[in-house]
C-alpha positions as CSV (number, residue, x, y, z in Angstrom):
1,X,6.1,26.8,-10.3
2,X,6.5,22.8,-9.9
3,X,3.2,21.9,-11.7
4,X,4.2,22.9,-15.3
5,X,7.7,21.1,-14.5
6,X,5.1,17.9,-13.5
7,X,3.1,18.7,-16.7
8,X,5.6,17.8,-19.1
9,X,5.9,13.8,-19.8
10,X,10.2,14.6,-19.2
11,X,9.0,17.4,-16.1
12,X,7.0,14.3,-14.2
13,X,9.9,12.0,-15.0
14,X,12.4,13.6,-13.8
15,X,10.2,15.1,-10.7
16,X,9.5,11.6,-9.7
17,X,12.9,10.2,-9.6
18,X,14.4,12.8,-7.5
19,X,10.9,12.3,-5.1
20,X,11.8,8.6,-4.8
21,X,15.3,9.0,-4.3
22,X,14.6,11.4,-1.4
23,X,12.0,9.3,-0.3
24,X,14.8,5.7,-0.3
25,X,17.5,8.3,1.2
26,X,14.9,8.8,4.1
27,X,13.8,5.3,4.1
28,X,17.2,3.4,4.9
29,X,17.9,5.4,7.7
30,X,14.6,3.4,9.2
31,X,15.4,0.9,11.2
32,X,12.3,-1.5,10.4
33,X,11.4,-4.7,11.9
34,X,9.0,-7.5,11.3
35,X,7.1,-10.1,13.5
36,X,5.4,-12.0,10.7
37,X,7.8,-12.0,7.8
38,X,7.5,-16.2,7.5
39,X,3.9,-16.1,7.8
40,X,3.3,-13.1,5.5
41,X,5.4,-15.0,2.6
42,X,3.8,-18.4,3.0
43,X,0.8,-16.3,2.6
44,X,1.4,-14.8,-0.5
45,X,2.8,-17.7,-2.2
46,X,0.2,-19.5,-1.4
47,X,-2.3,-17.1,-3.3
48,X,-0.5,-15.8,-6.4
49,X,-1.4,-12.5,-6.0
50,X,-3.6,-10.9,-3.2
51,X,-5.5,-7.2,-2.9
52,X,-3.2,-5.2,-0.5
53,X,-5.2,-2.2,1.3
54,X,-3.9,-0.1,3.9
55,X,-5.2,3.4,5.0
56,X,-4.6,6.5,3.1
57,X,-1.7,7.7,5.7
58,X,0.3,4.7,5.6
59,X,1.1,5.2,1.8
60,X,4.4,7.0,2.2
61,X,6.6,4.1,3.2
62,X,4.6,0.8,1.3
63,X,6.3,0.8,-2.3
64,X,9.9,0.6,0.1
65,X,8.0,-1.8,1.9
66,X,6.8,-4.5,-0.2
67,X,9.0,-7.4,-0.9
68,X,9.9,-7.1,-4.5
69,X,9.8,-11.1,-5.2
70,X,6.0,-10.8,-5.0
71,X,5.2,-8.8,-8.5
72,X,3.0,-5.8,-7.3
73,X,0.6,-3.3,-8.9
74,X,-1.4,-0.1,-8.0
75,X,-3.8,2.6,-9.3
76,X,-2.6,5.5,-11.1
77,X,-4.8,8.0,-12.9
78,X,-3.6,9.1,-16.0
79,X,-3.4,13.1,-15.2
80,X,-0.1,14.7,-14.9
81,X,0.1,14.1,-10.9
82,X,-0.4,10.2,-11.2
83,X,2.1,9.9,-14.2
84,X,4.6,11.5,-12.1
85,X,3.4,9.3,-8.8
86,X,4.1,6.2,-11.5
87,X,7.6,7.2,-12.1
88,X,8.2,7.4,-8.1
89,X,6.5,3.9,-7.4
90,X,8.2,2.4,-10.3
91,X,11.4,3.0,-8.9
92,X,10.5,0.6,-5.9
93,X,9.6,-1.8,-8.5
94,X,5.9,-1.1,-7.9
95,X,4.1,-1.3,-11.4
96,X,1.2,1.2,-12.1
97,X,-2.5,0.1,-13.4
98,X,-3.6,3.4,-15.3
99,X,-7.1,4.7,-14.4
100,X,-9.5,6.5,-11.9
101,X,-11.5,5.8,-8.9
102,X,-13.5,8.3,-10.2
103,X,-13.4,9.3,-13.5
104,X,-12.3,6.0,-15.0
105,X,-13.5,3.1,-12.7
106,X,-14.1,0.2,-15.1
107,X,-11.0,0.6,-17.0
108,X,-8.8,0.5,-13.8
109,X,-11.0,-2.1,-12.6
110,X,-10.7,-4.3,-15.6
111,X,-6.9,-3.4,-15.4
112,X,-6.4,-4.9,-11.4
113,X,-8.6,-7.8,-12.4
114,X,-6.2,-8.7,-15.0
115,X,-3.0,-8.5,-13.1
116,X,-4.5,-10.5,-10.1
117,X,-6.1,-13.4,-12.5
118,X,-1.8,-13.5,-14.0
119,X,-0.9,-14.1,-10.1
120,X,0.3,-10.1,-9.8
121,X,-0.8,-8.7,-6.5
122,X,-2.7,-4.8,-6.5
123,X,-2.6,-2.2,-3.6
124,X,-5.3,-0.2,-2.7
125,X,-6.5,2.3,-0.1
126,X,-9.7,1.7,0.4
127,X,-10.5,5.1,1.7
128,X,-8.7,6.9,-1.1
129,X,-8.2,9.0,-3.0
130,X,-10.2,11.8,-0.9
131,X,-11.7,9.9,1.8
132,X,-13.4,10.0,4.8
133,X,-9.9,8.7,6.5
134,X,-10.1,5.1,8.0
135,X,-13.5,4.6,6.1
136,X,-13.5,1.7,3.8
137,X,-15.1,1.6,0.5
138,X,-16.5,-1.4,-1.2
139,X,-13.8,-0.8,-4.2
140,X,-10.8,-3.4,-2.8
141,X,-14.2,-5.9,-1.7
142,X,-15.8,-5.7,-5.3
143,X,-12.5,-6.4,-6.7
144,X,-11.7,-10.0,-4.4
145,X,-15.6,-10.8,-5.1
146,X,-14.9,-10.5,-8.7
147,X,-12.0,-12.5,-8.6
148,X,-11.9,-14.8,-5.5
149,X,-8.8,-13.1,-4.3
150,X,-8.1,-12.3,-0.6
151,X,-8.0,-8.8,1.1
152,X,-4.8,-8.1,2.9
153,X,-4.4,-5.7,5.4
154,X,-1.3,-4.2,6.1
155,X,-0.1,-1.3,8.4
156,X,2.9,0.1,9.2
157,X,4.2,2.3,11.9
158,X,7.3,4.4,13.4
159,X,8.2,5.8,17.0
160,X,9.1,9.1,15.6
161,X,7.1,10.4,12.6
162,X,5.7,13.6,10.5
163,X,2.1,14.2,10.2
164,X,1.8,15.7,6.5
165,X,-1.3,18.1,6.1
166,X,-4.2,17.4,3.8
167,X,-7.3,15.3,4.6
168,X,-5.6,12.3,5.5
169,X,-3.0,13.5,8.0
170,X,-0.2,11.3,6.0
171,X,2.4,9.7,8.1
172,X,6.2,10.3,7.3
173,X,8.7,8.5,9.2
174,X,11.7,10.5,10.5
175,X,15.2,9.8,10.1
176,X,16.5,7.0,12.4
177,X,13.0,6.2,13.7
178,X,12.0,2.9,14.9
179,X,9.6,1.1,12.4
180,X,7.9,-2.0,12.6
181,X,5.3,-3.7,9.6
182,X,2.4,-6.3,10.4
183,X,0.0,-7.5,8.0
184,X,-3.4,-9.2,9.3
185,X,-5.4,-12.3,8.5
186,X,-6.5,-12.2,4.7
187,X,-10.2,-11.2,4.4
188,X,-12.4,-13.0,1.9
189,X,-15.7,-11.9,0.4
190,X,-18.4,-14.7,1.2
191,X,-21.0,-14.8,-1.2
192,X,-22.6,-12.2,-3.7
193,X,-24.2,-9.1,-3.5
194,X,-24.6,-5.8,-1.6
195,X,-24.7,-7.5,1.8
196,X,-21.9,-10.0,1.1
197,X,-19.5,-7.0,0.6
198,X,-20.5,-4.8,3.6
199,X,-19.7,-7.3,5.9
200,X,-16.7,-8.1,4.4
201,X,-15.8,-4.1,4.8
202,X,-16.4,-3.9,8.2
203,X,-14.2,-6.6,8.8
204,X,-11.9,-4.3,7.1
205,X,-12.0,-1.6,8.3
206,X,-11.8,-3.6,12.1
207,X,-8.4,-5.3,10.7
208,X,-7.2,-2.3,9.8
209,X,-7.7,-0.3,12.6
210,X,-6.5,-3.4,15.2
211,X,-3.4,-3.7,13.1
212,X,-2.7,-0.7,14.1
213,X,-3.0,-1.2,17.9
214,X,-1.3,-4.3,17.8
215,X,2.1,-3.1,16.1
216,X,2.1,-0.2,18.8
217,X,1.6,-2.3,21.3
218,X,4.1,-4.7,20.4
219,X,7.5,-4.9,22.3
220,X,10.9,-4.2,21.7
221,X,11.9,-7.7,22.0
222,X,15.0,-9.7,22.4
223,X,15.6,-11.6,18.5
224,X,13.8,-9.1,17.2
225,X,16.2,-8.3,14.2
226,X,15.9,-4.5,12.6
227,X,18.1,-3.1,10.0
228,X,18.9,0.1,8.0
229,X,19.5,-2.0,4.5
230,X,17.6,-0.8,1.5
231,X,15.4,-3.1,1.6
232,X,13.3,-4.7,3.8
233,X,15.2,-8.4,3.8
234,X,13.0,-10.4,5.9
235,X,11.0,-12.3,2.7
């Protein structure tokens, strides 16, 4: 019943504004917090754009997430799903580079290269769009040895959540839930070639999966300020 609704260029529309106004209603209630907000905007004023990853299940709550100061960008295929995903994100003021991991590789590459080289920043899950989950590929590493841009690794996480079904097992935060955001040292690509990049993925995929560990683990401290504002205020 919904996919001929989603079909239609005024169907997705309309689809994907009431999806991301469910999805802020649901979002505000969250009362997030963050450790690193001074050193995460040094960081990306310092680079003029970076390559943002996080895994596959994280990618509910990052277009409320990002900092909307910091111009940002991510992959959309073209088909009737992504241009109804691209109405969603767009109402976070994430903008959408059109193409396909799969089917249309070089035109969404050439498309992220060009908004990193005018200081934009992209997103990316690296082990997207139908995984293995937590498995990097090489696509986020090709695209910061192509343009000497850094990786950033970014994860997010809540005391109270949904599990969605599907391959990756997507996190959804619940209402009133306790969430808290870290991002990780930027990873660089050093050199060229085939070897360069898979060491620079499985220092990816090990930033990643520690950022997880480390925002559980962290405490419930005194100062730490939290909030149920709209927007995450912290950069």
């Amino acid at each position: 019943m919904i996919k001929p609704i989603v079909r239609s260029p005024f169907g997705g529309a309309l689809v994907g504004w009431l999806l991301a106004g469910l999805i802020g209603l649901l979002m505000i209630t969250v009362r997030w917090s963050r450790h690193d907000r001074i050193e995460l905007a040094r960081t990306l004023a310092a680079q003029q754009g970076v390559i943002a990853v996080f895994w596959h299940d994280r990618i509910f709550a990052m277009p409320y997430l990002w900092p909307r100061r910091f111009p940002l960008h991510a992959l959309q295929s073209p088909h009737a799903d992504g241009r109804m995903m691209a109405h969603v994100i767009r109402c976070f003021g994430v903008g959408t580079v059109w193409g396909s991991s799969n089917r249309q590789p070089l035109s969404g590459l050439r498309g992220l290269i060009r908004v990193l080289q005018a200081g934009g920043s992209v997103a990316l899950t690296p082990d997207g769009p139908r995984g293995p989950a937590r498995q990097s590929a090489l696509g986020p590493l090709v695209l910061a040895q192509k343009t000497g841009k850094p990786v950033l690794p970014i994860c997010w996480v809540a005391d109270r959540y949904w599990r969605a079904g599907g391959w990756d097992r997507m996190f959804i935060p619940k209402p009133f839930a306790r969430g808290r955001i870290i991002t990780g040292q930027p990873v660089h690509v050093r050199g060229e070639g085939r070897e360069a990049l898979e060491v620079a993925r499985h220092r990816l995929e090990v930033a990643l999966n520690d950022l997880e560990a480390r925002a559980l683990a962290l405490p419930d401290a005194d100062g730490v300020r939290r909030t149920a504002t709209s927007r995450m205020p912290y950069l």
